[in-house]
N, CA, C and O atoms as CSV, one atom per row, in Angstrom:
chain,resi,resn,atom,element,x,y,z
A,1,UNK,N,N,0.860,-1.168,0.000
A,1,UNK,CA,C,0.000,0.000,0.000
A,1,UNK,C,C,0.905,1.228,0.000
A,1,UNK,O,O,1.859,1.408,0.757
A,2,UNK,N,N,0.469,2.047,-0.957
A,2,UNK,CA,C,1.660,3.474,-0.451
A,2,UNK,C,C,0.320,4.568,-0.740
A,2,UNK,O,O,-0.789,4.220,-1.145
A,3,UNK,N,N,0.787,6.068,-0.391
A,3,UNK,CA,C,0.331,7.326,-0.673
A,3,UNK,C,C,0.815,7.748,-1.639
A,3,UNK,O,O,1.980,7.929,-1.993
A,4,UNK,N,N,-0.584,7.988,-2.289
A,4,UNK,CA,C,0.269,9.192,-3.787
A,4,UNK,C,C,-0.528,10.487,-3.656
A,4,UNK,O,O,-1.626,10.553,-4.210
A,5,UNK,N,N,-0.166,11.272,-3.128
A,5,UNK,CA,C,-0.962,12.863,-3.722
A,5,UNK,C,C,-1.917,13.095,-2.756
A,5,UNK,O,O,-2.667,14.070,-2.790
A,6,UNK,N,N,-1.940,11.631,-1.261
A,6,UNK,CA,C,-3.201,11.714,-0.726
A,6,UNK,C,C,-4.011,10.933,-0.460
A,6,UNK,O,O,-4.754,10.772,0.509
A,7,UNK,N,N,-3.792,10.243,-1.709
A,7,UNK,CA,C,-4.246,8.843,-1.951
A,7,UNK,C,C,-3.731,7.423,-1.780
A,7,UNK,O,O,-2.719,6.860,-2.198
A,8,UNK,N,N,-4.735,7.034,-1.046
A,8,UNK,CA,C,-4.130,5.391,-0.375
A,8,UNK,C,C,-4.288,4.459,-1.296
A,8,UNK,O,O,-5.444,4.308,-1.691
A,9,UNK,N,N,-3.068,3.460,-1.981
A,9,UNK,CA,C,-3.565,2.650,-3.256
A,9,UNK,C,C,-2.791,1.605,-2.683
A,9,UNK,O,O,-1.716,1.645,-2.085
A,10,UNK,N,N,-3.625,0.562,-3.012
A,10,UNK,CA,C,-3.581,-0.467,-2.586
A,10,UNK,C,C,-2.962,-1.775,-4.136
A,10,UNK,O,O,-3.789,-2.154,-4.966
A,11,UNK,N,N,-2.385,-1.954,-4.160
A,11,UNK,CA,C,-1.799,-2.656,-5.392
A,11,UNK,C,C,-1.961,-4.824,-5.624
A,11,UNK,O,O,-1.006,-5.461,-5.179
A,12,UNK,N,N,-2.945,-5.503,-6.174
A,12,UNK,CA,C,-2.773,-6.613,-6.280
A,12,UNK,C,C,-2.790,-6.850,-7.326
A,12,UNK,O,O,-3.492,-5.985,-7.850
A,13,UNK,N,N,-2.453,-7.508,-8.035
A,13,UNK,CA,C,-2.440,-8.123,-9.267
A,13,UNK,C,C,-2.825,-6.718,-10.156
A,13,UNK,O,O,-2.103,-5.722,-10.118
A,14,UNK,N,N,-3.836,-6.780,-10.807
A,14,UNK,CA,C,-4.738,-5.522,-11.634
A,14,UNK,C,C,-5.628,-5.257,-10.989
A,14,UNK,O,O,-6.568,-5.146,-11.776
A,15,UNK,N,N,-6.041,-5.030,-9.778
A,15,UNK,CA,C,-6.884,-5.029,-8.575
A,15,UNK,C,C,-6.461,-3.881,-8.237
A,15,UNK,O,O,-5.300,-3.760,-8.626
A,16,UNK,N,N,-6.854,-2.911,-7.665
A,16,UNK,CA,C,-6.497,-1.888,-6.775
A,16,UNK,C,C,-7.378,-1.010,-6.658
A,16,UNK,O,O,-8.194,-0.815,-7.560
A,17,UNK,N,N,-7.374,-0.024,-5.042
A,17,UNK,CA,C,-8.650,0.785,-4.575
A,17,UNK,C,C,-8.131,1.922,-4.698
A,17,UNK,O,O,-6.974,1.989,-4.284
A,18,UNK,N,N,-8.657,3.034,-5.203
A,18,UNK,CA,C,-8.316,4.578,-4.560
A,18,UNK,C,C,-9.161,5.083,-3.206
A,18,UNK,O,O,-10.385,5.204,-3.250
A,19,UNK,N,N,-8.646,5.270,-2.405
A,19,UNK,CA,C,-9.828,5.940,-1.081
A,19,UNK,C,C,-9.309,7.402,-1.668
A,19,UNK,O,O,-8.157,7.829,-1.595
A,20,UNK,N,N,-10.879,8.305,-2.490
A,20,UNK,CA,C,-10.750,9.349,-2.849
A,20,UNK,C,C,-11.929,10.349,-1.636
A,20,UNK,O,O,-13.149,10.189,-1.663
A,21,UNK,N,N,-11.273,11.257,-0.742
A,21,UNK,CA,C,-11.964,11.793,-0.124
A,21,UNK,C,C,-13.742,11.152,0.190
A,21,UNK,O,O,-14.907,11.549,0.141
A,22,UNK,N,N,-12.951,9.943,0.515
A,22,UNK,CA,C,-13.740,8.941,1.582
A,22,UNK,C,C,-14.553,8.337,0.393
A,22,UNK,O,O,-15.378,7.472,0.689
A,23,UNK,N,N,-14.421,8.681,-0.875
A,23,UNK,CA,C,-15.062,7.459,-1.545
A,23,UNK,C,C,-14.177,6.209,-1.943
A,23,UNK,O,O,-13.013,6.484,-2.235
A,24,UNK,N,N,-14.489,5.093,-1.991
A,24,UNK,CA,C,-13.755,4.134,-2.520
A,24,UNK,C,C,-14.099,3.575,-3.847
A,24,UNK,O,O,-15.214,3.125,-4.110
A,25,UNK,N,N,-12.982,3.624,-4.776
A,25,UNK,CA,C,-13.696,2.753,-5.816
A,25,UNK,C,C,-12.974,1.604,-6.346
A,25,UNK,O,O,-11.776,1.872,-6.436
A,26,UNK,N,N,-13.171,0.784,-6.612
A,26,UNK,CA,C,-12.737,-0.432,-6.884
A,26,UNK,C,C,-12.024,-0.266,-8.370
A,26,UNK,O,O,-12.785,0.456,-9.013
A,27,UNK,N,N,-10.986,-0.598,-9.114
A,27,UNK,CA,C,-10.663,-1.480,-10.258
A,27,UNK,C,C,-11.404,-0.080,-11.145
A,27,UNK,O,O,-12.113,-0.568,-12.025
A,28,UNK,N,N,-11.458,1.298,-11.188
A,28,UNK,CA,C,-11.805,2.113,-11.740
A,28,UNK,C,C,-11.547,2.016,-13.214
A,28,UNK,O,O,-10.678,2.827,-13.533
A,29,UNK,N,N,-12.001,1.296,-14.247
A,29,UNK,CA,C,-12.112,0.507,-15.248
A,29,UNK,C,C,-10.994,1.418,-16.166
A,29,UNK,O,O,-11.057,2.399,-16.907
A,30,UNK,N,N,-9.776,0.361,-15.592
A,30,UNK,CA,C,-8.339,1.009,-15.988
A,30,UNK,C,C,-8.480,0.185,-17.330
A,30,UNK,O,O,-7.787,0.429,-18.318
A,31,UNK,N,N,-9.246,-0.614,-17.291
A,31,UNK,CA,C,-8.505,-1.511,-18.609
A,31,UNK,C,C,-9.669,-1.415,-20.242
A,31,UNK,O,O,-10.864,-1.125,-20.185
A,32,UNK,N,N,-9.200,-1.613,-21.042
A,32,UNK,CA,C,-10.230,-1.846,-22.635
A,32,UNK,C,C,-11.041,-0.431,-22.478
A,32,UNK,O,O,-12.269,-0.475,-22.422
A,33,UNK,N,N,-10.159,1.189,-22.388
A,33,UNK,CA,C,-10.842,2.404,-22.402
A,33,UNK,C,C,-11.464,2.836,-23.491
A,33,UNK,O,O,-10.837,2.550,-24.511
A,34,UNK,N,N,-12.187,3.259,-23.623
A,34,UNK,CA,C,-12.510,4.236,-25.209
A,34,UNK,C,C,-11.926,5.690,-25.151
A,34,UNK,O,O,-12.618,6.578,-24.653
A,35,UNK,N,N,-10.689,5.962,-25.637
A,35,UNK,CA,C,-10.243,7.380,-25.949
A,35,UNK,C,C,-11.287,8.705,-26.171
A,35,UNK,O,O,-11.805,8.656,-27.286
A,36,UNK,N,N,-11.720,9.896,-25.350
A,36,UNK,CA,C,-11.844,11.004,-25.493
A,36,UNK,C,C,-11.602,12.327,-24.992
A,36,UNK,O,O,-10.915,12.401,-23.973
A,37,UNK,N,N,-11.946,13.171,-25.404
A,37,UNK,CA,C,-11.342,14.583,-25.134
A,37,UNK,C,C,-12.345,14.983,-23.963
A,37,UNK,O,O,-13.340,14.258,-23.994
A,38,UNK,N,N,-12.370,15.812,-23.061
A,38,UNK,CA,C,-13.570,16.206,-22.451
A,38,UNK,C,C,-13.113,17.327,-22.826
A,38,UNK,O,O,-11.962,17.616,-23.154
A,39,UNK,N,N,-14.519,18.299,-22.748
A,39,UNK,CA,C,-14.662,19.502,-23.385
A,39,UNK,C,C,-14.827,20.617,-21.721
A,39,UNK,O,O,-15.141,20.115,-20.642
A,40,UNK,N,N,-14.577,21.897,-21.884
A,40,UNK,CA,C,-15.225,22.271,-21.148
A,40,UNK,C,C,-16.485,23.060,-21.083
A,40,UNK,O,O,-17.059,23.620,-22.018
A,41,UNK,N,N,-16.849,23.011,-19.731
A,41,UNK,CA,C,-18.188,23.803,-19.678
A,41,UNK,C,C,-18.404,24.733,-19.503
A,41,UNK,O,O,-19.545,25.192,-19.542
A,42,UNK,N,N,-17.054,25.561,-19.157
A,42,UNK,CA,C,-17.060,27.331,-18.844
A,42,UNK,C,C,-16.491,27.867,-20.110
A,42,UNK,O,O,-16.777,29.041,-20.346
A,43,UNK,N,N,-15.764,27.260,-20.949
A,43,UNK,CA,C,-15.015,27.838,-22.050
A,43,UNK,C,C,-15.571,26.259,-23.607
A,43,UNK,O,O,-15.086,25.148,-23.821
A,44,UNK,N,N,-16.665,26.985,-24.247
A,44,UNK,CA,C,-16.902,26.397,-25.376
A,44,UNK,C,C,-15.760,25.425,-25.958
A,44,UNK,O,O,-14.610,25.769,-25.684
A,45,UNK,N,N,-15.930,24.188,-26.769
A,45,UNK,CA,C,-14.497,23.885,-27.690
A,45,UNK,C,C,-13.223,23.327,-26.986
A,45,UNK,O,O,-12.459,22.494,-27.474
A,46,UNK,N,N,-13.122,23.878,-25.838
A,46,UNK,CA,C,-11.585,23.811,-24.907
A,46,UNK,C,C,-11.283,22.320,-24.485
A,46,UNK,O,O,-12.086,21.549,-23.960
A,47,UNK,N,N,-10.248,22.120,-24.745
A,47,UNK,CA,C,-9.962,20.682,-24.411
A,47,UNK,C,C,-9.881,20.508,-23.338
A,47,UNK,O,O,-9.519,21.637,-23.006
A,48,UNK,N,N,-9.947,19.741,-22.082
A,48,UNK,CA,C,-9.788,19.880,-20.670
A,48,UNK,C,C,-8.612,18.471,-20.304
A,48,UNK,O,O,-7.686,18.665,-19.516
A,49,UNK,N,N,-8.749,17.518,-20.776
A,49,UNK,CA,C,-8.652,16.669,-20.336
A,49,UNK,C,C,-8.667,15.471,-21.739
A,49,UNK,O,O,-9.495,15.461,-22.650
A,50,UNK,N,N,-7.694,14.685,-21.592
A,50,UNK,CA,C,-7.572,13.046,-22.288
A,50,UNK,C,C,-8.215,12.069,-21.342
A,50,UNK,O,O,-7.742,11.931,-20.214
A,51,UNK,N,N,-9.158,11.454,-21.693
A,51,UNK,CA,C,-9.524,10.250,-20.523
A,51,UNK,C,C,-10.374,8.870,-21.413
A,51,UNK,O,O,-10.814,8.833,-22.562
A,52,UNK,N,N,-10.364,8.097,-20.601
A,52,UNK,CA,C,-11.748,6.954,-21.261
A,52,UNK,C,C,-12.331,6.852,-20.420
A,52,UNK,O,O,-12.305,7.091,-19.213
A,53,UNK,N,N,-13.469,6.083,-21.796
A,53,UNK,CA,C,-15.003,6.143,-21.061
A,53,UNK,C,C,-15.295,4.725,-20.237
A,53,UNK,O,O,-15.265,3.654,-20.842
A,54,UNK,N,N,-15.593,4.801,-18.753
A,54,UNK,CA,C,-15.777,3.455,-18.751
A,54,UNK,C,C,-16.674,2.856,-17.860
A,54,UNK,O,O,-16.497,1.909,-17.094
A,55,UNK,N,N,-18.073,3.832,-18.156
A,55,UNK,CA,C,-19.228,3.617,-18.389
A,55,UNK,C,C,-20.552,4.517,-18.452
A,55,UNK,O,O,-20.647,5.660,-18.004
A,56,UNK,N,N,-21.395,3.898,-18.992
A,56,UNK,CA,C,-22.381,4.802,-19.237
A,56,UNK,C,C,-23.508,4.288,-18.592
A,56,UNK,O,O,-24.593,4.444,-19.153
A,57,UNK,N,N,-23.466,3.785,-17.668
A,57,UNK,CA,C,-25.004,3.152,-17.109
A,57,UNK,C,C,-25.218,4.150,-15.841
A,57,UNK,O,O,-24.656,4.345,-14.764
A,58,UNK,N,N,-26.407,4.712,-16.596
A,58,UNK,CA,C,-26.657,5.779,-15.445
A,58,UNK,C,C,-26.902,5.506,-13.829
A,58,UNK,O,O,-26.711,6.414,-13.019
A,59,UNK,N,N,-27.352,4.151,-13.411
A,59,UNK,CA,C,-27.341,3.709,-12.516
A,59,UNK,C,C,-25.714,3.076,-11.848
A,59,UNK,O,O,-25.680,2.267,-10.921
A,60,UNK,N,N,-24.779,3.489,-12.358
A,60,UNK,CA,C,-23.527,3.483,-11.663
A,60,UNK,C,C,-22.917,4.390,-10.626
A,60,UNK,O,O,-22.697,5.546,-10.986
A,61,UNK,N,N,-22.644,4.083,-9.533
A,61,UNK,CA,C,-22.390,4.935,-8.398
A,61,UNK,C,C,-20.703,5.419,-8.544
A,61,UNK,O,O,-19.655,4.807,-8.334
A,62,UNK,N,N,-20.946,6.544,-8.916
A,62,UNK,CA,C,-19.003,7.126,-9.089
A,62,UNK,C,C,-18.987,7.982,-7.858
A,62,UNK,O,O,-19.837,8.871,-7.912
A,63,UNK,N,N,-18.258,7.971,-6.756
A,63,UNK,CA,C,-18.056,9.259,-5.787
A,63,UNK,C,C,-19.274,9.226,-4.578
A,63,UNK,O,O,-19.512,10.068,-3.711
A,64,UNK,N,N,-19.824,8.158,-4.813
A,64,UNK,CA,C,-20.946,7.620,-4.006
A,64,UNK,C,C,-22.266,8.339,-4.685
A,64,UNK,O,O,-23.261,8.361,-3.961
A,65,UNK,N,N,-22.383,8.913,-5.957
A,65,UNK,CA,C,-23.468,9.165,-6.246
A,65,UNK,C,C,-24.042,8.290,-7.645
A,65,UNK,O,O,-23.150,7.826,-8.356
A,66,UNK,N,N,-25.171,8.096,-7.983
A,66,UNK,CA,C,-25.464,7.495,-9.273
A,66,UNK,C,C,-24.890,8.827,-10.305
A,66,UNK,O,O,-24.874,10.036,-10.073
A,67,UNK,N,N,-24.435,8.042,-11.531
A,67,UNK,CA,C,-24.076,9.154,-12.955
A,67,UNK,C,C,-25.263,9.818,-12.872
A,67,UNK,O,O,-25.300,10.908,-12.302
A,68,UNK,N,N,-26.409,9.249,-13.434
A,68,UNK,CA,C,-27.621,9.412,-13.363
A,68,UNK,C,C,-27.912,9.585,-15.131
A,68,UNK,O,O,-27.178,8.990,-15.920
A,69,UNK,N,N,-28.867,10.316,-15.535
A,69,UNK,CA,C,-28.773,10.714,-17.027
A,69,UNK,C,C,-28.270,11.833,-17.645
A,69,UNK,O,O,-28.358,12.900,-17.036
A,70,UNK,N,N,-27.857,11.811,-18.524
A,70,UNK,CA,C,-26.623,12.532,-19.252
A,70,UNK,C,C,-25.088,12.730,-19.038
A,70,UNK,O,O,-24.338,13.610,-19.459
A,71,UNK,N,N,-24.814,11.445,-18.115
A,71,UNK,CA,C,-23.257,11.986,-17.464
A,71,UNK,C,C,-22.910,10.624,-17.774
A,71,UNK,O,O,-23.656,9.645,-17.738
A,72,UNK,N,N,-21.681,10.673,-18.087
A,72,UNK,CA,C,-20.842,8.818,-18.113
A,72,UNK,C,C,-19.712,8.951,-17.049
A,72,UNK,O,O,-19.540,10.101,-16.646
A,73,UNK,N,N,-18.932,8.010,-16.535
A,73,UNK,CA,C,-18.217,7.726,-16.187
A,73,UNK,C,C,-16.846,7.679,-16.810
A,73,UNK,O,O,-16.620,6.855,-17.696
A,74,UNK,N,N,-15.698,8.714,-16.299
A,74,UNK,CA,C,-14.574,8.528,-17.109
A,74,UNK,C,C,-13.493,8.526,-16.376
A,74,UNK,O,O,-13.615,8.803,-15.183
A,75,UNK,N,N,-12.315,8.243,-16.868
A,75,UNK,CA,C,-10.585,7.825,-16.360
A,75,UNK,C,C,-9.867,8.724,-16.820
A,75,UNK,O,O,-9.632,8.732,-18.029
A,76,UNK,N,N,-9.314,9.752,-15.932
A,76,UNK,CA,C,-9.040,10.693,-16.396
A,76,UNK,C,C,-7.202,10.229,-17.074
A,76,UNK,O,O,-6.368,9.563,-16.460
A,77,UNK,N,N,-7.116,10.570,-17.840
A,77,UNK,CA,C,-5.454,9.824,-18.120
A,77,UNK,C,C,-4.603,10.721,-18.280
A,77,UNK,O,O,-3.419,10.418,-18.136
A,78,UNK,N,N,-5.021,12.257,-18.671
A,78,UNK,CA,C,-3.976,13.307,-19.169
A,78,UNK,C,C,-4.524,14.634,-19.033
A,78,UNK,O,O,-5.055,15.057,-20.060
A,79,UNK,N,N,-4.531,15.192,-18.303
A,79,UNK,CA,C,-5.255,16.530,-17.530
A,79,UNK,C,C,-4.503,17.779,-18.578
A,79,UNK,O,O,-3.321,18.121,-18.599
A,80,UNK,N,N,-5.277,18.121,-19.132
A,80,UNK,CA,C,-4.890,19.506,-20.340
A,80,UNK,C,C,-4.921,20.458,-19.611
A,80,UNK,O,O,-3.863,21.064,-19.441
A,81,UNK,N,N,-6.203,20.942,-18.895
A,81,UNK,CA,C,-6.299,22.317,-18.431
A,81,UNK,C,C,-6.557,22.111,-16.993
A,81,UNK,O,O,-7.752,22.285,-16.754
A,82,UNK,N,N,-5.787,21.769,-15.835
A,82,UNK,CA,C,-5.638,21.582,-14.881
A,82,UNK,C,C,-6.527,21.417,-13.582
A,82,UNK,O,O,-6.840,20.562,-12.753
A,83,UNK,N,N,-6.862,23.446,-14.070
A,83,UNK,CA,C,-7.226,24.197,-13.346
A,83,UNK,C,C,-9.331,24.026,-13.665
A,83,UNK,O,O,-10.157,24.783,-13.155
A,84,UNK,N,N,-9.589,23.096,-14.406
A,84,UNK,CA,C,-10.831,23.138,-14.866
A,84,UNK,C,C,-11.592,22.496,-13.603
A,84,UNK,O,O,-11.221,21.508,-12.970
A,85,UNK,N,N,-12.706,23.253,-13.383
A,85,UNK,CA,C,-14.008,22.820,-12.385
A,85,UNK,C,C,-14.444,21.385,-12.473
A,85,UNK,O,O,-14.786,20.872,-13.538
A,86,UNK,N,N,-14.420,20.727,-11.278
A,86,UNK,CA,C,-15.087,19.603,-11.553
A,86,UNK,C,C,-16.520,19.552,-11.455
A,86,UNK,O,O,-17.035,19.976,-10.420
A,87,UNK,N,N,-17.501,18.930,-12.712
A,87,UNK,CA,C,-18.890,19.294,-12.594
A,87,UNK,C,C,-19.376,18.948,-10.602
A,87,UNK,O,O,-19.927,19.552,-9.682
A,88,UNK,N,N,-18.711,17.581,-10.862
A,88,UNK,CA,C,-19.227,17.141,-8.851
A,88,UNK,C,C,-18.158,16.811,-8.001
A,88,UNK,O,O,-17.839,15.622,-7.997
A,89,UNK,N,N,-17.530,17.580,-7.283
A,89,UNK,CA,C,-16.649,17.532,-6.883
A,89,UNK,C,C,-16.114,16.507,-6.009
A,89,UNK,O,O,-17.067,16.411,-5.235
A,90,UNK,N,N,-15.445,15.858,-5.682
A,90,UNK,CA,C,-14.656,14.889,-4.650
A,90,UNK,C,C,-14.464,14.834,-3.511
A,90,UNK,O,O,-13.798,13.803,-3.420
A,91,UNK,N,N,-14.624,15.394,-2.100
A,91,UNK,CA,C,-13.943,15.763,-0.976
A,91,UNK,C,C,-13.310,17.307,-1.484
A,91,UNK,O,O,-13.792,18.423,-1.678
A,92,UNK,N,N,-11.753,16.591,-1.591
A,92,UNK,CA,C,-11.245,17.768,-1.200
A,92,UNK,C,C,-10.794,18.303,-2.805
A,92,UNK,O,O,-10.346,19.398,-3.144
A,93,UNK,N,N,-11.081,17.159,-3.584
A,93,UNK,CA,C,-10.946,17.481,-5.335
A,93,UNK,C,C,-11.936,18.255,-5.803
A,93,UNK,O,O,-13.111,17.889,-5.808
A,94,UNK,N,N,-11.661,19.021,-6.094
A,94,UNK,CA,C,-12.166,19.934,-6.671
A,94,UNK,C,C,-12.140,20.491,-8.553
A,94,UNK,O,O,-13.048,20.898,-9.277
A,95,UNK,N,N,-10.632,20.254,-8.816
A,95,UNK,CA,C,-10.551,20.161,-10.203
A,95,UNK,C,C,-9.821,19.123,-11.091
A,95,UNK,O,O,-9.218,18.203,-10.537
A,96,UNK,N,N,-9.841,19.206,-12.213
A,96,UNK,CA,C,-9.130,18.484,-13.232
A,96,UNK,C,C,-7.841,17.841,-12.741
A,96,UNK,O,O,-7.639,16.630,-12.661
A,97,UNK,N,N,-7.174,18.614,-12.489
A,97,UNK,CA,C,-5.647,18.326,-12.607
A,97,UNK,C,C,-5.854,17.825,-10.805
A,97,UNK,O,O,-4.696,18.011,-10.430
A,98,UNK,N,N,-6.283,17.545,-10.101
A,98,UNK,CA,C,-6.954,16.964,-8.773
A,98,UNK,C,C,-6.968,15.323,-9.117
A,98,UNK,O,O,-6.043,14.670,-8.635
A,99,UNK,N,N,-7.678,14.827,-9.688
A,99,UNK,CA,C,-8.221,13.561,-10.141
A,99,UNK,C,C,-7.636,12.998,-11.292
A,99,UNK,O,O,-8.354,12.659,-12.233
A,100,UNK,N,N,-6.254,12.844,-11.329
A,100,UNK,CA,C,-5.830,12.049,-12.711
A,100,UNK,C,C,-5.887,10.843,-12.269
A,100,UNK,O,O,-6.066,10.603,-11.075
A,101,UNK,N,N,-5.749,9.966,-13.137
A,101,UNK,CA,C,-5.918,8.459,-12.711
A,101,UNK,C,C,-7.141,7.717,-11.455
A,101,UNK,O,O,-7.162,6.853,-10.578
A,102,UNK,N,N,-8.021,8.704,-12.084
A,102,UNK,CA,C,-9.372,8.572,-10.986
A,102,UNK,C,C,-10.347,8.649,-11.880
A,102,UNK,O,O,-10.298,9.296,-12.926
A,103,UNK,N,N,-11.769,7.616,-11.263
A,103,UNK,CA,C,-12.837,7.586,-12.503
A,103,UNK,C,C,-14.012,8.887,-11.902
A,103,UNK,O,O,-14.399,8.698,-10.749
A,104,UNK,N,N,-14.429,9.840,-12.443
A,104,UNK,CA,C,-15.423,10.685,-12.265
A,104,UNK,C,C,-16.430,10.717,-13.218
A,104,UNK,O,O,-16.487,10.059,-14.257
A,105,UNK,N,N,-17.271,11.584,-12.761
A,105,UNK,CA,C,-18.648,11.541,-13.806
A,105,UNK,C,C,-18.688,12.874,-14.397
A,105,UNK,O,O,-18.584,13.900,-13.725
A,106,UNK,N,N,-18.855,12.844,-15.798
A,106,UNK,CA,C,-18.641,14.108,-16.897
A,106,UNK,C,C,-19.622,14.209,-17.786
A,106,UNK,O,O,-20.184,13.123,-17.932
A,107,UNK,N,N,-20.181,15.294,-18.619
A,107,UNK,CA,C,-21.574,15.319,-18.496
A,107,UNK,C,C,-21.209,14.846,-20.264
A,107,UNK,O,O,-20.362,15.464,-20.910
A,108,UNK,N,N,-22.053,13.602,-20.886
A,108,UNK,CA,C,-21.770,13.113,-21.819
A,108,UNK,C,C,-21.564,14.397,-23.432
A,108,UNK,O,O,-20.786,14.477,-24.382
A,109,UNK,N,N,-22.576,15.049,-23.014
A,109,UNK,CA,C,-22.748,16.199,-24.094
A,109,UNK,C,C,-21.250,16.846,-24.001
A,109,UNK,O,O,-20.850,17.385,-25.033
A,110,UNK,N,N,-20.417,16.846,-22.912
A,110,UNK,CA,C,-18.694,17.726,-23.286
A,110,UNK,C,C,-17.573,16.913,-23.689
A,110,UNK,O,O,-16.398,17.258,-23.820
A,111,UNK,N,N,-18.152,15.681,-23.882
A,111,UNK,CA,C,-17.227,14.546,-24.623
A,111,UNK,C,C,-17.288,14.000,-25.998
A,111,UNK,O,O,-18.218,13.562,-26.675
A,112,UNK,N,N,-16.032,14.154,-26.206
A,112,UNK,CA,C,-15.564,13.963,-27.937
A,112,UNK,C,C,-14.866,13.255,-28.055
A,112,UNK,O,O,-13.809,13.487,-27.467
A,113,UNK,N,N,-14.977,11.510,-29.127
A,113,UNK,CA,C,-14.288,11.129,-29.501
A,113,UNK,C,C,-12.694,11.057,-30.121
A,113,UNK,O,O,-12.330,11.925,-30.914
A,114,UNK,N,N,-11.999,10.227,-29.805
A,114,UNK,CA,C,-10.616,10.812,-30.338
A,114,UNK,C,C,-10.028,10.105,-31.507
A,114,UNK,O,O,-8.960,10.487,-31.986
């Protein structure tokens, strides 16, 4: 188990937990991603972020809440604009460049294929 950034990760095989400001998520679907851009929501067009999608079932609990409808689930892999708002924030995450290698919920309409 070590700390990265805050975060307690726990390492088995391809198994591993993030405890993200008291949420836990399991195996945050690191593996078979679909590549896209997230867009932002304060600045039209703007790239925010490289991540995959890795899921869309609105009944999936990310951060202890359901996506619900219109939001998917994504892995953030490469944080562009750092400083960008997170639509629902984390504990103590608050933005983009906060949550790399963490799955959050992003509102499907600011995501673009890559």
């Amino acid at each position: 188990m070590s700390d990265v950034g805050g975060n307690l990760i726990s390492s088995q095989g391809n198994e591993f937990e993030n405890n993200v400001g008291g949420f836990v998520d399991s195996d945050p679907c690191s593996q078979g991603l679909t590549d896209v851009l997230l867009k932002s929501l304060r600045s039209p067009g703007v790239d925010v972020a490289r991540a995959g999608v890795c899921s869309k079932d609105s009944k999936k609990l990310v951060g202890g809440e359901e996506l619900g409808v219109g939001f998917i689930e994504v892995f953030i892999i490469v944080p562009i604009k750092r400083d960008e708002p997170l639509i629902r924030p984390y504990g103590s995450y608050q933005f983009i460049g906060d949550v790399v290698a963490q799955s959050i919920a992003w509102p499907s309409s600011f995501v673009e294929p890559v």
